[in-house]
C-alpha positions as CSV (number, residue, x, y, z in Angstrom):
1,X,98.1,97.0,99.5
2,X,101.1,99.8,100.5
3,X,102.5,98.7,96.7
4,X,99.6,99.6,95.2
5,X,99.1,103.5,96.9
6,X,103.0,103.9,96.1
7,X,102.5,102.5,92.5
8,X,99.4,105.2,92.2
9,X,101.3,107.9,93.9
10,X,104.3,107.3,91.3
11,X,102.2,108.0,88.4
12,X,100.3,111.1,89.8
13,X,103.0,112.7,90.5
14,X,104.9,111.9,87.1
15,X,101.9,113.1,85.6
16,X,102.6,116.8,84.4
17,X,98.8,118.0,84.9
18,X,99.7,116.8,88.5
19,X,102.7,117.1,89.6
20,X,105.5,120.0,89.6
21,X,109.2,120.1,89.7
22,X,110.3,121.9,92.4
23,X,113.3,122.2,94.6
24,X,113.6,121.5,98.2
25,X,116.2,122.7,100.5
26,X,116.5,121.8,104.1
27,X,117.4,124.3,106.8
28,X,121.7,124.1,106.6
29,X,121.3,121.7,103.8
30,X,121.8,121.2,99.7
31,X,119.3,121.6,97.6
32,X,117.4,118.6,96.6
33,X,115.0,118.1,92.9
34,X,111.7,116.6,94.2
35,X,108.2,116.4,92.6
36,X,105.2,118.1,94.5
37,X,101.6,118.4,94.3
38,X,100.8,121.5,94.8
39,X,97.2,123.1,96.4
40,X,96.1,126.9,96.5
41,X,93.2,126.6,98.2
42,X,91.3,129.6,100.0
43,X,90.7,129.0,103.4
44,X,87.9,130.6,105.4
45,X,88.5,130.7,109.5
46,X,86.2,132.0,112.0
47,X,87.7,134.6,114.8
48,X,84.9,135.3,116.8
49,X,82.0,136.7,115.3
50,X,84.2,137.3,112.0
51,X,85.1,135.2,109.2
52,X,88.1,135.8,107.7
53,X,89.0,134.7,103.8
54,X,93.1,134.1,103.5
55,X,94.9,132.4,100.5
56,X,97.0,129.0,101.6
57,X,99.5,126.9,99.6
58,X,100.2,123.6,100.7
59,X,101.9,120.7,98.7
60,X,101.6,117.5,99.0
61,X,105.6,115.7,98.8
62,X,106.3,112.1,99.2
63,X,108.4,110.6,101.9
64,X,110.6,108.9,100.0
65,X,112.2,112.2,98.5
66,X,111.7,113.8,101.9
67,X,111.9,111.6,104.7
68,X,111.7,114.4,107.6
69,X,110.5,117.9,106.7
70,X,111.0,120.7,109.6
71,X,110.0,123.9,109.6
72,X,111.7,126.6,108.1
73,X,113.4,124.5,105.5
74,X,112.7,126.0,102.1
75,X,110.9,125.0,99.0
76,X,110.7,126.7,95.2
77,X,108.1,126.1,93.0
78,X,108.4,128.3,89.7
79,X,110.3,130.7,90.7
80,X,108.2,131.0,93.8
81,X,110.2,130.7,97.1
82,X,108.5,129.6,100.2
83,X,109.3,128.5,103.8
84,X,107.1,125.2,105.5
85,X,105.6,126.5,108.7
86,X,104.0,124.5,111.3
87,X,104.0,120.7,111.9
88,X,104.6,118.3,108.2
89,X,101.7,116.0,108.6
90,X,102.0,112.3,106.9
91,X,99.1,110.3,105.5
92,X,98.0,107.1,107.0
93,X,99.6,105.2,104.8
94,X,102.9,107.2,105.8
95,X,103.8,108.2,102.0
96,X,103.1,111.2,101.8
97,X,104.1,115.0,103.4
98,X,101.3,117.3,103.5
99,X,103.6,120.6,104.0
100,X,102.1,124.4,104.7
101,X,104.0,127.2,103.6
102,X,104.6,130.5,103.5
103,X,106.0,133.4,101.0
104,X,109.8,133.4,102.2
């Protein structure tokens, strides 16, 4: 079944409605071409008695052109630089990166 998600995962991210070129570039390392799927969600968190409305981008990055993301290292999308903050997250089947980032 694993051949199957990666088979599906190849063509989404080939697709160019779906998947974006972008560039990733480990902390102290060279840059690297990758494909990304990226997500610009709004997120809404409560603090309290307040809920507070805050733009996120995360991207989705497989783990064969990444195999261990850390934060800090740095990622450009369109021009767009950004740094992954907190913990990289993998799927169940273990293909894929969920990264959060940040303006760098």
């Amino acid at each position: 079944m694993p051949q199957a998600f990666e088979s599906a995962l190849e063509v989404l991210f080939a697709d160019t409605n779906v998947g974006r070129d972008a560039v990733y570039i480990a902390e102290g390392g060279t840059p690297v071409l990758v494909r990304v799927v990226a997500r610009r969600a709004d997120a809404i968190s409560d603090f309290g008695d307040a809920r507070l409305w805050s733009e996120t981008t995360r991207i989705d990055l497989r783990v064969a052109e990444v195999s261990a993301p850390r934060p800090g290292d740095r990622i450009e999308i369109d021009g767009e630089a950004f740094l992954v903050q907190g913990v990289p997250l993998r799927d169940r089947e273990r293909l894929i990166w969920t990264l959060d980032l940040r303006p760098a």
